[in-house]
VMD Tcl script that draws the C-alpha trace (Angstrom):
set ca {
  {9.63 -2.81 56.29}
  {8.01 0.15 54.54}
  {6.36 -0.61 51.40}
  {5.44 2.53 49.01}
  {2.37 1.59 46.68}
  {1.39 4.05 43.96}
  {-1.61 4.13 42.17}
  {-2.33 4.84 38.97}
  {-5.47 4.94 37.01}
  {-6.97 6.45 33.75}
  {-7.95 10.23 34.71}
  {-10.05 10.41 31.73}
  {-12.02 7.05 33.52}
  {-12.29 8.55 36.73}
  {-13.66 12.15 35.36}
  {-16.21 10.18 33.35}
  {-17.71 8.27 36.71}
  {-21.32 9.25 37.57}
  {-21.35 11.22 41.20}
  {-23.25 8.17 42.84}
  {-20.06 5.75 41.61}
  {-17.48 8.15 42.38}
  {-19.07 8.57 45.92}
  {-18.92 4.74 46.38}
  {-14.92 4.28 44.68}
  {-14.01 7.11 47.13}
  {-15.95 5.45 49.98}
  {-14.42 2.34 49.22}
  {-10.85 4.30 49.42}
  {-12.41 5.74 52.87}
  {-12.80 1.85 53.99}
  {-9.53 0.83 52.76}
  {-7.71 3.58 54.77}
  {-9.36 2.60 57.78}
  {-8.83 -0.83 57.54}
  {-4.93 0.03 56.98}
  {-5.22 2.45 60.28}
  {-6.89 0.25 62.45}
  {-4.11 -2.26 61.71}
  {-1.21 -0.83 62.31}
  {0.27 -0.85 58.47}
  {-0.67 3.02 57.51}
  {1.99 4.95 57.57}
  {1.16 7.84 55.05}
  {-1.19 8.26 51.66}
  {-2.21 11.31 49.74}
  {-4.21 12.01 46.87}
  {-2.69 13.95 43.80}
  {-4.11 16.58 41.75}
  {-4.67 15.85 37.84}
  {-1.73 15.46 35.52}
  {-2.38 18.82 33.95}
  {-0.89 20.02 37.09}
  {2.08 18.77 37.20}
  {5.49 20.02 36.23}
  {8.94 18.19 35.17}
  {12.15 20.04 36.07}
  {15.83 19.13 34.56}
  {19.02 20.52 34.99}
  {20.90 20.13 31.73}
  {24.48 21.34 31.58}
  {23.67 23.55 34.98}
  {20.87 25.16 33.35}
  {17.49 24.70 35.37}
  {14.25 24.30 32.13}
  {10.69 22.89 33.75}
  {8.03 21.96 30.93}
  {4.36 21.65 32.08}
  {3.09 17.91 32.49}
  {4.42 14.77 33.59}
  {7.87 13.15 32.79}
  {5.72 10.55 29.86}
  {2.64 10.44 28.32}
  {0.87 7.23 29.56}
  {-2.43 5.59 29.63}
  {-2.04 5.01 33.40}
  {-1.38 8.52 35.78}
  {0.04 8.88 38.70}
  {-2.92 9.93 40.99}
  {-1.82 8.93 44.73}
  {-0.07 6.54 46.82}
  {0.19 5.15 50.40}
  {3.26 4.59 52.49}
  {2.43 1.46 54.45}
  {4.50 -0.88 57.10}
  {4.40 -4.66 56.25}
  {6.76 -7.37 57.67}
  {7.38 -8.48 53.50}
  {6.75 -8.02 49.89}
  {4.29 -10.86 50.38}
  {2.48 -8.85 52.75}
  {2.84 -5.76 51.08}
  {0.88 -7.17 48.06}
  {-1.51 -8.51 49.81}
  {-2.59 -5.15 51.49}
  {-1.75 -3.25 47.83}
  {-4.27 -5.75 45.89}
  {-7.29 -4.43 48.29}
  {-6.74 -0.68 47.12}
  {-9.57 0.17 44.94}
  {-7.81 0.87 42.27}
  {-6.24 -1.96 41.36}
  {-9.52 -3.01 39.82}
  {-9.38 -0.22 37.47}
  {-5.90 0.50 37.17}
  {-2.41 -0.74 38.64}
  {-0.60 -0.34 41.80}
  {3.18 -0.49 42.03}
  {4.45 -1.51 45.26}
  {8.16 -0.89 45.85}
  {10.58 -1.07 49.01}
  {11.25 2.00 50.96}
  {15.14 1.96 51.37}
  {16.34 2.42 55.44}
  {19.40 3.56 54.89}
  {19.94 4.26 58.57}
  {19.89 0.16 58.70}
  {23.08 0.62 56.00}
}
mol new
graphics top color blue
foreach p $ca { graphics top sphere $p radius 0.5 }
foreach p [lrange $ca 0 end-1] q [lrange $ca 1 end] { graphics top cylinder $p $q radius 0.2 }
display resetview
């Protein structure tokens, strides 16, 4: 079953890490990946730009407005996720609890729905 696990941590943290520690966080990213290739549960994972980047769009009564910034303001953003293959939620969290960020932040892990299975 896919798993989706999204990461979020405190930009304003991350922006404030010396170069030497963010080389090692993103090295230990570099590891994790691997590790998740190299057994068979990667399945996708990207990297997101800052929040600042973002946009929201709504359609309200058919018309179309977009307002700069994420849907909420948060303590926690949005700043990647991984699409991995695990045979449970068990497993899932087990593989979710070794990304790197979930020392610093959170990582919500959520089924992928299969809805050619429905």
């Amino acid at each position: 079953m896919r798993y989706l696990c999204l990461i979020y941590d405190e930009e304003k943290h991350l922006a404030e890490m010396t170069p030497a520690d963010s080389g090692a966080f993103m090295g230990e990213y570099n590891a994790f990946t691997e590790s998740i290739r190299q057994g068979g549960q990667y399945v996708a994972g990207e990297a997101l730009h800052p929040v600042q980047t973002a946009t929201t769009v709504r359609i309200r009564n058919g018309q179309l407005s977009t307002t700069d910034g994420p849907f909420a303001e948060t303590k926690e953003q949005l700043g990647g996720f991984y699409l991995i293959d695990a045979h449970d939620l068990n497993e899932a969290l087990q593989i979710a609890a070794r990304i790197p960020s979930a020392r610093t932040g959170s990582i919500e892990v959520r089924p992928v729905v299969d809805f050619s299975k429905q």
